[in-house]
DSSP file (Angstrom, degrees, kcal/mol; ACC not computed):
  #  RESIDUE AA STRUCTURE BP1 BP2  ACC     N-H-->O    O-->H-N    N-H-->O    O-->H-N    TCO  KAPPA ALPHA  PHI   PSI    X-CA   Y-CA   Z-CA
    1    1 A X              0   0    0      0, 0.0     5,-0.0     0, 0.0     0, 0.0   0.000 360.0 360.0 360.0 138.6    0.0    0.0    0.0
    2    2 A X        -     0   0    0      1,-0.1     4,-0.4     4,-0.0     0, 0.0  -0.085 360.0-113.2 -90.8-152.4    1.5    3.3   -0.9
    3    3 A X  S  > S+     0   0    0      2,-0.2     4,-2.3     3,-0.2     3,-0.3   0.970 115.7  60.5 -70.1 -57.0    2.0    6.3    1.9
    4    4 A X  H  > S+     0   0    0      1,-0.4     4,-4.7     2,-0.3    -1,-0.1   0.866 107.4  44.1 -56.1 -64.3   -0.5    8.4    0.2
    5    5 A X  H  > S+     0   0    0      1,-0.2     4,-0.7     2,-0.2    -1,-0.4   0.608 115.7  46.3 -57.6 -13.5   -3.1    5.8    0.8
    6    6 A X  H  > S+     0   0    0     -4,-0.4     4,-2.4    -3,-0.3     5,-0.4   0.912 110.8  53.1-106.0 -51.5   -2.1    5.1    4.5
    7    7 A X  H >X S+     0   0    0     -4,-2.3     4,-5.2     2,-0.2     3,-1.7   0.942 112.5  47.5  -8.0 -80.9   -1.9    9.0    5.3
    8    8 A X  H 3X S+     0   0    0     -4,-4.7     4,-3.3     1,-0.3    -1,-0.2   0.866 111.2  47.7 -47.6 -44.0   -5.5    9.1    3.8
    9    9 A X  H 3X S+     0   0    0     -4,-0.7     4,-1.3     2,-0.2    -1,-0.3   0.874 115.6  47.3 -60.6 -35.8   -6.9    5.9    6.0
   10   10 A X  H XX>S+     0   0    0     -4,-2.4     4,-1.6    -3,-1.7     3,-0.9   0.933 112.8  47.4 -76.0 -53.5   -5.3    7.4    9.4
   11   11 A X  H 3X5S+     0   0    0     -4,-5.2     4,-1.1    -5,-0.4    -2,-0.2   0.839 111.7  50.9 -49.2 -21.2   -6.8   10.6    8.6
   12   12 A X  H 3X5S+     0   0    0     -4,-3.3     4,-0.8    -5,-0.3    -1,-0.3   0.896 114.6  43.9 -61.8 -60.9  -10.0    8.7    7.9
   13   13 A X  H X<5S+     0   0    0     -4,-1.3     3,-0.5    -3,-0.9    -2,-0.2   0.862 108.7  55.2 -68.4 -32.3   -9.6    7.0   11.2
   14   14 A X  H 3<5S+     0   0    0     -4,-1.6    -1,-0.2     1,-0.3    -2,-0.2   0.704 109.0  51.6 -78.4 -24.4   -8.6   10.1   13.4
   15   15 A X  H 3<<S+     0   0    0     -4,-1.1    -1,-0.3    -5,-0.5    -2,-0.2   0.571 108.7  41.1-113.5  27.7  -11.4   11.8   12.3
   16   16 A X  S << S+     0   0    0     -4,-0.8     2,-0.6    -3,-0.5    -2,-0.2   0.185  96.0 107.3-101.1 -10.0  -14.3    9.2   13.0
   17   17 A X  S    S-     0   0    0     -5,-0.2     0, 0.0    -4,-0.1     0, 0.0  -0.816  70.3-140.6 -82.1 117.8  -12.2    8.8   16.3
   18   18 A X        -     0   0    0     -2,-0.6     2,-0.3     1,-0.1    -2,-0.1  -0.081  25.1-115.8 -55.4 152.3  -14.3   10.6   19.7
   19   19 A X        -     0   0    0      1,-0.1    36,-0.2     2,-0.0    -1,-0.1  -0.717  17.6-137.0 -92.3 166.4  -11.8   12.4   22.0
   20   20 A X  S    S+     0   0    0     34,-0.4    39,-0.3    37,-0.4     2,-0.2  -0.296  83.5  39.9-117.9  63.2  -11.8   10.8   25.4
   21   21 A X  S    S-     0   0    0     -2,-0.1     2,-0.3    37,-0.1    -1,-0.1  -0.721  87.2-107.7-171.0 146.6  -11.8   13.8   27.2
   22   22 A X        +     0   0    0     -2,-0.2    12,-1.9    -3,-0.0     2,-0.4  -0.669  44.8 171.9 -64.5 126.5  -13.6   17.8   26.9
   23   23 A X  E     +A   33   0A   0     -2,-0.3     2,-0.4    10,-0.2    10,-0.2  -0.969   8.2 179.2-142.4 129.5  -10.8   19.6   25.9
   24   24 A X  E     -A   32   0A   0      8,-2.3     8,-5.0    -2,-0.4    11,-0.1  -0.989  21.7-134.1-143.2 140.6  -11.8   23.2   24.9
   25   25 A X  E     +A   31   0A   0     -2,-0.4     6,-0.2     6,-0.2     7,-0.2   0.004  21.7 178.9 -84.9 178.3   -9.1   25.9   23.7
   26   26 A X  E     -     0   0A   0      1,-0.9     5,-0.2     4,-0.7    -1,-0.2   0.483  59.4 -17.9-142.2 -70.3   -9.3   29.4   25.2
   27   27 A X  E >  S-A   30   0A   0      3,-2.0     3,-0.9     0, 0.0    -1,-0.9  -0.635  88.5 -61.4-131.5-138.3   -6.8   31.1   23.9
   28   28 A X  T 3  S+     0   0    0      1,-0.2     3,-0.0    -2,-0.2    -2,-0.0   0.951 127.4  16.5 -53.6 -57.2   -3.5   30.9   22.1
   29   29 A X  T 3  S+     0   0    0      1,-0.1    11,-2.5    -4,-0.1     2,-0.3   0.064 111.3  64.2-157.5  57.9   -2.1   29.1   24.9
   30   30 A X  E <   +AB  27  39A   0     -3,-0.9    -3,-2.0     9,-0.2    -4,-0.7  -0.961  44.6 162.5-159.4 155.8   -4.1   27.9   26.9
   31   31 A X  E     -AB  25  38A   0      7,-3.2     2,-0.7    -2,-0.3     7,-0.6  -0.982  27.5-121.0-156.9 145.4   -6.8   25.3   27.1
   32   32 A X  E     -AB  24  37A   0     -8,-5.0    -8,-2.3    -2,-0.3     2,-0.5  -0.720  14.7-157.8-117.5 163.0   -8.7   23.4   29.2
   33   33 A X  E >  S-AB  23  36A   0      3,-1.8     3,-2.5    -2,-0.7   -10,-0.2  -0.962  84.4 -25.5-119.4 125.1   -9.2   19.2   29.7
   34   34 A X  T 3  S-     0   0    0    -12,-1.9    -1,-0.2    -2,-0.5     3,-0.1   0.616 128.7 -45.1  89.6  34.1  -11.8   18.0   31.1
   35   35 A X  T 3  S+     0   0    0      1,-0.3    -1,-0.3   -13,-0.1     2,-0.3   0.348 112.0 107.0 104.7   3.8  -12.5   21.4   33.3
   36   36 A X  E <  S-B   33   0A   0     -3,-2.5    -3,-1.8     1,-0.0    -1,-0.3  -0.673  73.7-107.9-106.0 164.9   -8.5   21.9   34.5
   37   37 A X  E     -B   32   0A   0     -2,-0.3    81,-1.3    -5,-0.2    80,-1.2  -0.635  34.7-176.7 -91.4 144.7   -6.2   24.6   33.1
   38   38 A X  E     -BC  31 116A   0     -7,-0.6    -7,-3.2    78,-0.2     2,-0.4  -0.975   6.7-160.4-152.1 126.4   -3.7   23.6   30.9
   39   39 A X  E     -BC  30 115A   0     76,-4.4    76,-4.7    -2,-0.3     2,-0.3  -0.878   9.6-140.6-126.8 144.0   -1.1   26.0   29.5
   40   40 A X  E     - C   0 114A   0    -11,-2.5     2,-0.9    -2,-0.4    74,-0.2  -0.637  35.9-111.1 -82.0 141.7    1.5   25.7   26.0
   41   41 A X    >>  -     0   0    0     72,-1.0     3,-1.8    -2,-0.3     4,-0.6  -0.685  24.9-128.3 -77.1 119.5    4.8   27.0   26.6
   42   42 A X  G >4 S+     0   0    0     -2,-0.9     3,-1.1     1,-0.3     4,-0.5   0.756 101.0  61.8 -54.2 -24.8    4.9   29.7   24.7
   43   43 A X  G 34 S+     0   0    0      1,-0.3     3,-0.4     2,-0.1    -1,-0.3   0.944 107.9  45.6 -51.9 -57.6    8.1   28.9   22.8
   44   44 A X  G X4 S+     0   0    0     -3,-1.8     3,-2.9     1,-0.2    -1,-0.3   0.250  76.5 111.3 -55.4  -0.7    6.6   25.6   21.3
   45   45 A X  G X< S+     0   0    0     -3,-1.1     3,-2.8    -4,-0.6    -1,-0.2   0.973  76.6  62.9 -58.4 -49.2    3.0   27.2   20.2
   46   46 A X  G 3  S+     0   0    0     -4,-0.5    -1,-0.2    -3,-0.4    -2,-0.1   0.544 104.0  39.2 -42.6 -20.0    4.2   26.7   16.8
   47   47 A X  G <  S+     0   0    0     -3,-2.9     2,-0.6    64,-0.0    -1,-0.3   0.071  91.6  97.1-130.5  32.5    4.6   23.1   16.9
   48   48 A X    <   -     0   0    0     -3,-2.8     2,-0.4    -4,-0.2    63,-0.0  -0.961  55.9-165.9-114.9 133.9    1.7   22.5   18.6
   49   49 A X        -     0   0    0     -2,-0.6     4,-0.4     1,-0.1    -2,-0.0  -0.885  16.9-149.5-125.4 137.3   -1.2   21.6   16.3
   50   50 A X  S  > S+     0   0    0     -2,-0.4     4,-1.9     2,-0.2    -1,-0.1   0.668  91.6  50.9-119.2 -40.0   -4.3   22.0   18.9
   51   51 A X  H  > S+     0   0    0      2,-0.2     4,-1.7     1,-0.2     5,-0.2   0.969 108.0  48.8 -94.2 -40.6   -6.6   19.2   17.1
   52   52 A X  H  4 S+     0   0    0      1,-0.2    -1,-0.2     2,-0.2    -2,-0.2   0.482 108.5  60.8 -60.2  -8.6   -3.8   16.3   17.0
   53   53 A X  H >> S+     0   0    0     -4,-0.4     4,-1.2    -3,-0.1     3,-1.0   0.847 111.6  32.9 -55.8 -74.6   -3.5   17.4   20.7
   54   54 A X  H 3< S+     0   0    0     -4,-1.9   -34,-0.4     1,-0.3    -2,-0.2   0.831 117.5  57.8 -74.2 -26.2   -7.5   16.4   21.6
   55   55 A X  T 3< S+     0   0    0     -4,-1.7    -1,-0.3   -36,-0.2    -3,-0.1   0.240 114.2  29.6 -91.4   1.1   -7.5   13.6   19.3
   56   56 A X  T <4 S+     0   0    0     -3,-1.0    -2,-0.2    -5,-0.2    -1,-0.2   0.311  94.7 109.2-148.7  11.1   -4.8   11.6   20.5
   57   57 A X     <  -     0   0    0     -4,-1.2   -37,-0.4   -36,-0.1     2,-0.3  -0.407  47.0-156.6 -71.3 176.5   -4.8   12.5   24.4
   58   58 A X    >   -     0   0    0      1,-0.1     3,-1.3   -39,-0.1   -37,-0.1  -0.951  26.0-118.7-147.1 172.9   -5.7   10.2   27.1
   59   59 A X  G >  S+     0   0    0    -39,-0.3     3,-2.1     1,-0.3     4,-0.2   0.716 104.1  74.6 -73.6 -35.1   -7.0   10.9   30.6
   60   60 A X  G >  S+     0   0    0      1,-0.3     3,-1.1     2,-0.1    -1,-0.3   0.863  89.4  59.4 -76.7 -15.5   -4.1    9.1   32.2
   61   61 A X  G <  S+     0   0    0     -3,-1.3     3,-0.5     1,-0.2    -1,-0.3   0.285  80.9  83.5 -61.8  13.1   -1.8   12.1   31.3
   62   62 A X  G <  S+     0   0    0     -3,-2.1    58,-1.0     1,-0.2    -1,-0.2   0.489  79.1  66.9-111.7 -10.9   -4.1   14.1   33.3
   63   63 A X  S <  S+     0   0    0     -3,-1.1     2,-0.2    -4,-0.2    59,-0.2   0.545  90.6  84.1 -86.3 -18.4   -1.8   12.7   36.5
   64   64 A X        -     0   0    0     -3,-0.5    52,-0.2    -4,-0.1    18,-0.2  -0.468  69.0-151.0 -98.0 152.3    1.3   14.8   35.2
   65   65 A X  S    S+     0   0    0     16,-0.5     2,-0.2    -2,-0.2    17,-0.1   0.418  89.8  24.4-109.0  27.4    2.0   18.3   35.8
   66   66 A X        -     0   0    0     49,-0.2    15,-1.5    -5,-0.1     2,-0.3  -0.876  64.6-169.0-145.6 160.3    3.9   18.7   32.2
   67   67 A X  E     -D  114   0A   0     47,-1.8    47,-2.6    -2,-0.2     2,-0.6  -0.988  11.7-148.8-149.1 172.8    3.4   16.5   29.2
   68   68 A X  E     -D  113   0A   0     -2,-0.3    11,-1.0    45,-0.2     2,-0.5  -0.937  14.0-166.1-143.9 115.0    6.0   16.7   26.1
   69   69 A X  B     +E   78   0B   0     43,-2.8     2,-0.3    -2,-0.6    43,-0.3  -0.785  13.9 165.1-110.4 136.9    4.4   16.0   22.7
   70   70 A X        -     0   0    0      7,-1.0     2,-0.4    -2,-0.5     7,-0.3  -0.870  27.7-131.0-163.7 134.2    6.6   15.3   19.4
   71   71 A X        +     0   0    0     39,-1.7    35,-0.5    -2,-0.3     2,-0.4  -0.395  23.2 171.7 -85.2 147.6    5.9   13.9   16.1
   72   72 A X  B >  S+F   75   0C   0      3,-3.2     3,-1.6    -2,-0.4    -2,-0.1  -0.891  81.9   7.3-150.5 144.4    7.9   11.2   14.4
   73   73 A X  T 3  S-     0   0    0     -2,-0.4     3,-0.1     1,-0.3    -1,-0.1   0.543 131.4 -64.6  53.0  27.0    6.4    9.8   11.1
   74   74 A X  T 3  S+     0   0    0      1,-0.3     2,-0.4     0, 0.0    -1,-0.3   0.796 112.4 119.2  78.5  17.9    3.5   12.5   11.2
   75   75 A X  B <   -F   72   0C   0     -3,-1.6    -3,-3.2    -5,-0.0    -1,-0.3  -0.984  62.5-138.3-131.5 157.6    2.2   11.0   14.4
   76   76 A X        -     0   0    0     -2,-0.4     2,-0.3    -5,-0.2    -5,-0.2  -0.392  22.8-174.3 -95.8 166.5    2.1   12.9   17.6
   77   77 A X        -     0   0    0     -7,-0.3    -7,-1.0    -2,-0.1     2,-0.4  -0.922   8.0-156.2-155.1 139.4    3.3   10.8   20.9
   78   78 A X  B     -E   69   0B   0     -2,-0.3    -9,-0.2    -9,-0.2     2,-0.2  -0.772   9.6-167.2-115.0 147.6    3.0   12.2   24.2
   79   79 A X        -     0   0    0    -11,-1.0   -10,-0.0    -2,-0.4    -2,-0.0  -0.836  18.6-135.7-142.7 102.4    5.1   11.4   27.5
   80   80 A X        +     0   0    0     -2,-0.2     2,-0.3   -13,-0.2   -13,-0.2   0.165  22.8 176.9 -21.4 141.7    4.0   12.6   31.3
   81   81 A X        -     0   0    0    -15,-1.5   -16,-0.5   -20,-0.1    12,-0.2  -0.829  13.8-144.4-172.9 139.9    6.4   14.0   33.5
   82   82 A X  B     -g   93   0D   0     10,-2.0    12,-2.4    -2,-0.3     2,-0.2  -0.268  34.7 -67.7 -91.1-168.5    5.7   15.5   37.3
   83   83 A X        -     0   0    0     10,-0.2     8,-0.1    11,-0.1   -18,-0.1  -0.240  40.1-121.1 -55.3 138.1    7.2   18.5   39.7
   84   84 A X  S    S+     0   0    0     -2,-0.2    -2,-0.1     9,-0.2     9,-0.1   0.531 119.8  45.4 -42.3 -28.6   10.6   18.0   40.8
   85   85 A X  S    S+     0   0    0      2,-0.1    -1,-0.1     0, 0.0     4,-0.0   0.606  73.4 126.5 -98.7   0.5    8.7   18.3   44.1
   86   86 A X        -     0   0    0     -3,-0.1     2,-0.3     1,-0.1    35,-0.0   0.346  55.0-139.4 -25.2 163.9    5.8   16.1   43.4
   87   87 A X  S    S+     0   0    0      1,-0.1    35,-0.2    35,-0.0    -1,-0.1  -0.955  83.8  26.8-146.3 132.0    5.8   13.1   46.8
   88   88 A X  S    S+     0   0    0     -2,-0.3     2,-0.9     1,-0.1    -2,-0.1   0.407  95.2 119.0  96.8   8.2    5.0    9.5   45.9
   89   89 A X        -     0   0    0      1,-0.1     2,-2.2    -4,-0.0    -7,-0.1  -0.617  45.6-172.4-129.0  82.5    6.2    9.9   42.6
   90   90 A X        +     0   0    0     -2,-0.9     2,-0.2     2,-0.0     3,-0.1   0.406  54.8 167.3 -66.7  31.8    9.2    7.8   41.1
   91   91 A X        -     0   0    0     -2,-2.2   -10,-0.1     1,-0.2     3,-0.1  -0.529  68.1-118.2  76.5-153.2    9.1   10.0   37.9
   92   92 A X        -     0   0    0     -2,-0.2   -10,-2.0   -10,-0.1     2,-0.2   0.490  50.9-165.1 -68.2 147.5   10.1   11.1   35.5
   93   93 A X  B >   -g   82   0D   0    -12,-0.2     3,-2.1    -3,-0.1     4,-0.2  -0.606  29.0-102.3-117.4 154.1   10.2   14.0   36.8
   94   94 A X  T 3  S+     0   0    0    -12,-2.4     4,-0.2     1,-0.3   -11,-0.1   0.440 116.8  71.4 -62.2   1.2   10.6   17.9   34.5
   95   95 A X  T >  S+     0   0    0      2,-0.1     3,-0.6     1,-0.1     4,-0.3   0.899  95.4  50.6 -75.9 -45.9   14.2   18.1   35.4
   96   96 A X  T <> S+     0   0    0     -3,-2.1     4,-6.0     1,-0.2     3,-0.3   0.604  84.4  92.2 -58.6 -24.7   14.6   15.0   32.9
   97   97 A X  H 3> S+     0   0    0      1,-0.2     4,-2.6     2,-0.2    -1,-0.2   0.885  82.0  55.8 -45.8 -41.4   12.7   16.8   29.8
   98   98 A X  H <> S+     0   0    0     -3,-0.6     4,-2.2     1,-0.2    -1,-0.2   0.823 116.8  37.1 -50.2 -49.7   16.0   18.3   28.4
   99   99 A X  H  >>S+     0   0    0     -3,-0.3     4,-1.2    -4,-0.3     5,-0.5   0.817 109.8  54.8 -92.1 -45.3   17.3   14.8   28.3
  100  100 A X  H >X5S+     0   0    0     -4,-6.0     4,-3.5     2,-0.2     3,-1.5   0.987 110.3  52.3 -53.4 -71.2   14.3   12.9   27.2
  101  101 A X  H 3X5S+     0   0    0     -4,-2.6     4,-3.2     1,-0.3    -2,-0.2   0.828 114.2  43.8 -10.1 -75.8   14.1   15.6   24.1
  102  102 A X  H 3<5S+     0   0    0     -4,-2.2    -1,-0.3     1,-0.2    -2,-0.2   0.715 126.3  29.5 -50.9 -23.5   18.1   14.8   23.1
  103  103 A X  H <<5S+     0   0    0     -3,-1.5    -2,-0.2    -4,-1.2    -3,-0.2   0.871 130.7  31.5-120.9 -59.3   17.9   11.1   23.5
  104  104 A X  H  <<S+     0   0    0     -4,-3.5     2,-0.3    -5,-0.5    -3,-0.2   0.480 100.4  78.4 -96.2  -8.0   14.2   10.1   22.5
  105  105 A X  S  < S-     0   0    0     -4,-3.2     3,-0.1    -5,-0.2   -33,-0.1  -0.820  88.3-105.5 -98.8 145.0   12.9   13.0   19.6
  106  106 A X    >   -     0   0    0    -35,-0.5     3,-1.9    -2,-0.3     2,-0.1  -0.275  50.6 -87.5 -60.3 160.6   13.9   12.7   16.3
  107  107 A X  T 3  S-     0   0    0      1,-0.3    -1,-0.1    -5,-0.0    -5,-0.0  -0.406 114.4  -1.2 -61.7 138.1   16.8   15.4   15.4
  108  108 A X  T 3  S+     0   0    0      1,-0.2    -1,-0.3    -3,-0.1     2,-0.2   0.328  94.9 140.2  38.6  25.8   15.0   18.0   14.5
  109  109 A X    <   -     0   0    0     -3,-1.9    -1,-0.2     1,-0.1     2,-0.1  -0.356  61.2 -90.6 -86.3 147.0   11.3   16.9   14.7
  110  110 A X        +     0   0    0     -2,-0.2   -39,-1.7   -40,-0.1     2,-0.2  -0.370  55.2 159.7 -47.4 122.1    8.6   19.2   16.0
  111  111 A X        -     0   0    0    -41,-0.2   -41,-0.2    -2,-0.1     2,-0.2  -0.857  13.5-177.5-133.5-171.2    7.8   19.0   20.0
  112  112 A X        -     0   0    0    -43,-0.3   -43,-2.8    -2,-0.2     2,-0.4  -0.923  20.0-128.5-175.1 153.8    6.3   21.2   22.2
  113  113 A X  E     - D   0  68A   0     -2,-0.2   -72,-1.0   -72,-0.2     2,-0.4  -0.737  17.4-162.3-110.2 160.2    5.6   21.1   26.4
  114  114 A X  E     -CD  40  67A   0    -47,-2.6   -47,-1.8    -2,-0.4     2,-0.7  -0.992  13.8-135.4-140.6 121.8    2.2   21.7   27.9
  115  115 A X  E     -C   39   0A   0    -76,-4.7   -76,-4.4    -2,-0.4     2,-0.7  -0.846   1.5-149.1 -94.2 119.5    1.8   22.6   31.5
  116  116 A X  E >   -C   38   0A   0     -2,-0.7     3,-0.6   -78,-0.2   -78,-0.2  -0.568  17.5-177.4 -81.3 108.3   -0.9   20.8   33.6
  117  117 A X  T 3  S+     0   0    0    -80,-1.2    -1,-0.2    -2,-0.7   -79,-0.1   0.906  81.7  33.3 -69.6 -41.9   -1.7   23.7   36.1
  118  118 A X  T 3  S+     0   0    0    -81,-1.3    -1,-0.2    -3,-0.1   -53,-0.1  -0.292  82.0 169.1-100.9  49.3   -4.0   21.6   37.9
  119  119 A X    <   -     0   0    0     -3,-0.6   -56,-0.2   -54,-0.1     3,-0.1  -0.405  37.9-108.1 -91.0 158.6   -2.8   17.9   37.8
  120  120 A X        -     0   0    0    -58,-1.0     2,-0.4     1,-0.2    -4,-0.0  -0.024  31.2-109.7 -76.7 153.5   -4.3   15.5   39.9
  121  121 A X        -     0   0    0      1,-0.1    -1,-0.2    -3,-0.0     2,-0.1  -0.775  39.6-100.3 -90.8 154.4   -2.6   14.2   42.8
  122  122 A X        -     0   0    0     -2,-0.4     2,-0.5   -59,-0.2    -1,-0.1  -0.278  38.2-167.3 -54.7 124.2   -1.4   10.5   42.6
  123  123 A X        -     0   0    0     -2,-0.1     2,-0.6    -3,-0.0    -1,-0.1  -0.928   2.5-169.2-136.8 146.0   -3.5    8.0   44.3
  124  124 A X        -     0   0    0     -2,-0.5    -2,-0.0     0, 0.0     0, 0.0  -0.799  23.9-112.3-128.2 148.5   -2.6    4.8   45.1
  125  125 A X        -     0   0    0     -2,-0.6     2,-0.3     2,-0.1    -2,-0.0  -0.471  33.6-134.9 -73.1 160.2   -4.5    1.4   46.4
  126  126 A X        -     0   0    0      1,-0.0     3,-0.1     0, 0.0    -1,-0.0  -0.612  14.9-165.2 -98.9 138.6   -3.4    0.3   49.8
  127  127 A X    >>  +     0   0    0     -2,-0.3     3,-0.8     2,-0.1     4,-0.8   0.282  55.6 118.1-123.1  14.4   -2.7   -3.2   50.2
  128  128 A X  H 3>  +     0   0    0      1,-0.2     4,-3.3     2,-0.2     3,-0.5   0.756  67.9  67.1 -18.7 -58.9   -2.7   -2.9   54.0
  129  129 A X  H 3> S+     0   0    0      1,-0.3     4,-1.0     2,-0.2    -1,-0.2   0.655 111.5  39.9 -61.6 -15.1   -6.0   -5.7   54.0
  130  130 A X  H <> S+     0   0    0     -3,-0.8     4,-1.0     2,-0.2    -1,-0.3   0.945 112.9  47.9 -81.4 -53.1   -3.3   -8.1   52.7
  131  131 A X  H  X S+     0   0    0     -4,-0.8     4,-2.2    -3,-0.5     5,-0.2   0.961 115.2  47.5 -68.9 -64.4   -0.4   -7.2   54.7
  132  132 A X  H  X S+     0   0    0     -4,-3.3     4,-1.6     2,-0.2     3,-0.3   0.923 112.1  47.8 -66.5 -52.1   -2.6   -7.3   57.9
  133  133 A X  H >X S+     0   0    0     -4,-1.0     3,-2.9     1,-0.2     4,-0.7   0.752 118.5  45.8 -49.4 -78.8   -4.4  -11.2   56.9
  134  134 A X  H 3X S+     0   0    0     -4,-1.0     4,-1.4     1,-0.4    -2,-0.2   0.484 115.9  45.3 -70.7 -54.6   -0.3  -12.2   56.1
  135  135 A X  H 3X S+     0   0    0     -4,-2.2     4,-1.6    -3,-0.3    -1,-0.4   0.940 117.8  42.9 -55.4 -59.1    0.6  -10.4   59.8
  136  136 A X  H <X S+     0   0    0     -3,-2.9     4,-2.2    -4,-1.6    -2,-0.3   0.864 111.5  56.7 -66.6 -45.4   -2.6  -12.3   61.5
  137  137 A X  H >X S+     0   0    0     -4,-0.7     4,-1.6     1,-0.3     3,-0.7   0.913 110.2  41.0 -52.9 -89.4   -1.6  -15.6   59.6
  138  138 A X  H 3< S+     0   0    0     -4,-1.4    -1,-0.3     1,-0.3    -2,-0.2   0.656 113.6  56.5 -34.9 -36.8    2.2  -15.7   61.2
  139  139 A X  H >X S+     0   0    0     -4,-1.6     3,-3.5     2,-0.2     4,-0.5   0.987 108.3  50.4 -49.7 -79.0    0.6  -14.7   64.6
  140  140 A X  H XX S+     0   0    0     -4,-2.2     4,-3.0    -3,-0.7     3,-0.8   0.832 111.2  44.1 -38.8 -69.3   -1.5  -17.6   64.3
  141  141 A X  H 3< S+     0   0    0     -4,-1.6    -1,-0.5     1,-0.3    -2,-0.2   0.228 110.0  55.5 -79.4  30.0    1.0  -19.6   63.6
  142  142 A X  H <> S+     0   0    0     -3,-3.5     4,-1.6    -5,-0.3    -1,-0.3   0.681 103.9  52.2 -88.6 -48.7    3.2  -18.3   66.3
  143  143 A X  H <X S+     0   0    0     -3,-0.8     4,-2.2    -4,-0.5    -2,-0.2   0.820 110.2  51.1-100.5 -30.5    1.0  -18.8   69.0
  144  144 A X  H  X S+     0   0    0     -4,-3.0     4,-2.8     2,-0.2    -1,-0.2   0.920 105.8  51.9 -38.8 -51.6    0.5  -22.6   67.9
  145  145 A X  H  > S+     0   0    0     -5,-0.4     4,-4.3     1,-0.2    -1,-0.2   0.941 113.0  51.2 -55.0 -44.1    3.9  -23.3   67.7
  146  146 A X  H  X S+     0   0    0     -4,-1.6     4,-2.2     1,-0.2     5,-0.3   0.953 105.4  52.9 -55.9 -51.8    3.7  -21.8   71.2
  147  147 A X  H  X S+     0   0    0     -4,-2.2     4,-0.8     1,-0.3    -1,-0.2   0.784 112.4  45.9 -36.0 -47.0    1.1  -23.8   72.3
  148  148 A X  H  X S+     0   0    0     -4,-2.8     4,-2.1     2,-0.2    -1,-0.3   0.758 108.0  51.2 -71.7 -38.9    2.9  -26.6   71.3
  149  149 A X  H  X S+     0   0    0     -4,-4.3     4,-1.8     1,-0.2    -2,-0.2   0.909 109.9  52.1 -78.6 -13.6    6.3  -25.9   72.7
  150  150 A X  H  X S+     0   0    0     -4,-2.2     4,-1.8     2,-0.2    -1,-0.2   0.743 105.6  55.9 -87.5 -13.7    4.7  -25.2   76.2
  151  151 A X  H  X S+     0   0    0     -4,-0.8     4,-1.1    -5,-0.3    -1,-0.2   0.925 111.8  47.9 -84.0 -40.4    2.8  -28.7   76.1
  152  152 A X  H  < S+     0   0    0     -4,-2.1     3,-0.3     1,-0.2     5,-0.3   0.966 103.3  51.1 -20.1 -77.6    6.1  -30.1   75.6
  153  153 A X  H >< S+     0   0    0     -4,-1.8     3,-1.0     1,-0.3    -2,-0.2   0.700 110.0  61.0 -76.2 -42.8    7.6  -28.4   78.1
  154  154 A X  H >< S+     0   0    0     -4,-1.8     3,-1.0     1,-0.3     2,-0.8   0.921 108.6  39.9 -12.3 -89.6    4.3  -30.0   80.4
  155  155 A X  T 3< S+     0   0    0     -4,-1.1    -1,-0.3     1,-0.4    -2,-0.2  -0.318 109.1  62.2-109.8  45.2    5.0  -33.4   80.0
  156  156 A X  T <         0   0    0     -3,-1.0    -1,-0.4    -2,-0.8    -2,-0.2  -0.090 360.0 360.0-111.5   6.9    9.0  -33.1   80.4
  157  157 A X    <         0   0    0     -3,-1.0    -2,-0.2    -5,-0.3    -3,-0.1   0.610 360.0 360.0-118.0 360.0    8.5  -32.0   83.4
């Protein structure tokens, strides 16, 4: 199949494709998703194309307080990245962007950073109810073993 024809079929796809988030623009550069403020660094506005933006986010970047958009083959891919002071958070953290850029965009390919003004804090399941059966278990079987060495210790005596 030639390019032309694969061009046309994504464009075909992208635009029968729903966004999975409200993302509505505001102004030049800034916009919001799903009701939070979100601002372009203004240096990048130029390589940020606003509809290849809503049409290929997803909600789980919503967790990051920058995200770093870049095309390679005419398709956009986005990568999350917190505060440097974020807590809980084993990165990658916006100190790293610089480096991500050099190592992971093509040489000279379009990118462009977006700051999540409001991003969500990180929440994480507990697995406490687990750790506490596993505690009660070994108790259990502590106190048997106890039971048992002290009925020994009975009928030695």
């Amino acid at each position: 199949m030639e390019k032309s024809a694969l061009v046309e079929l994504l464009a075909e796809k992208n635009d029968q494709q729903a966004p999975m988030a409200k993302i509505i623009r505001q102004f030049d550069t800034e916009f919001t998703v799903n009701d939070h403020q979100y601002e372009i660094d203004p240096k990048f506005l130029e390589s940020f194309d606003f509809e290849d933006f809503r049409h290929r986010y997803n909600p789980a970047l919503s967790q990051y307080d920058y995200i770093v958009g870049d095309y390679s083959y005419d398709q956009l891919r986005m990568k999350g990245f917190f505060e440097v002071d974020r807590a809980n958070v084993d990165g990658p953290f916006a100190n790293q962007i610089t480096d991500y850029v050099l190592e992971m965009v093509n040489f000279g390919a379009k990118y462009f950073v977006v700051h999540n003004l409001e991003a969500r804090p990180i929440t994480r399941r507990s697995n406490s109810g687990h750790q506490d059966s596993q505690k009660r278990k070994r108790n259990n079987n502590s106190n048997k073993n106890n039971r048992r060495k002290n009925a020994q210790k009975k009928r030695l005596r």
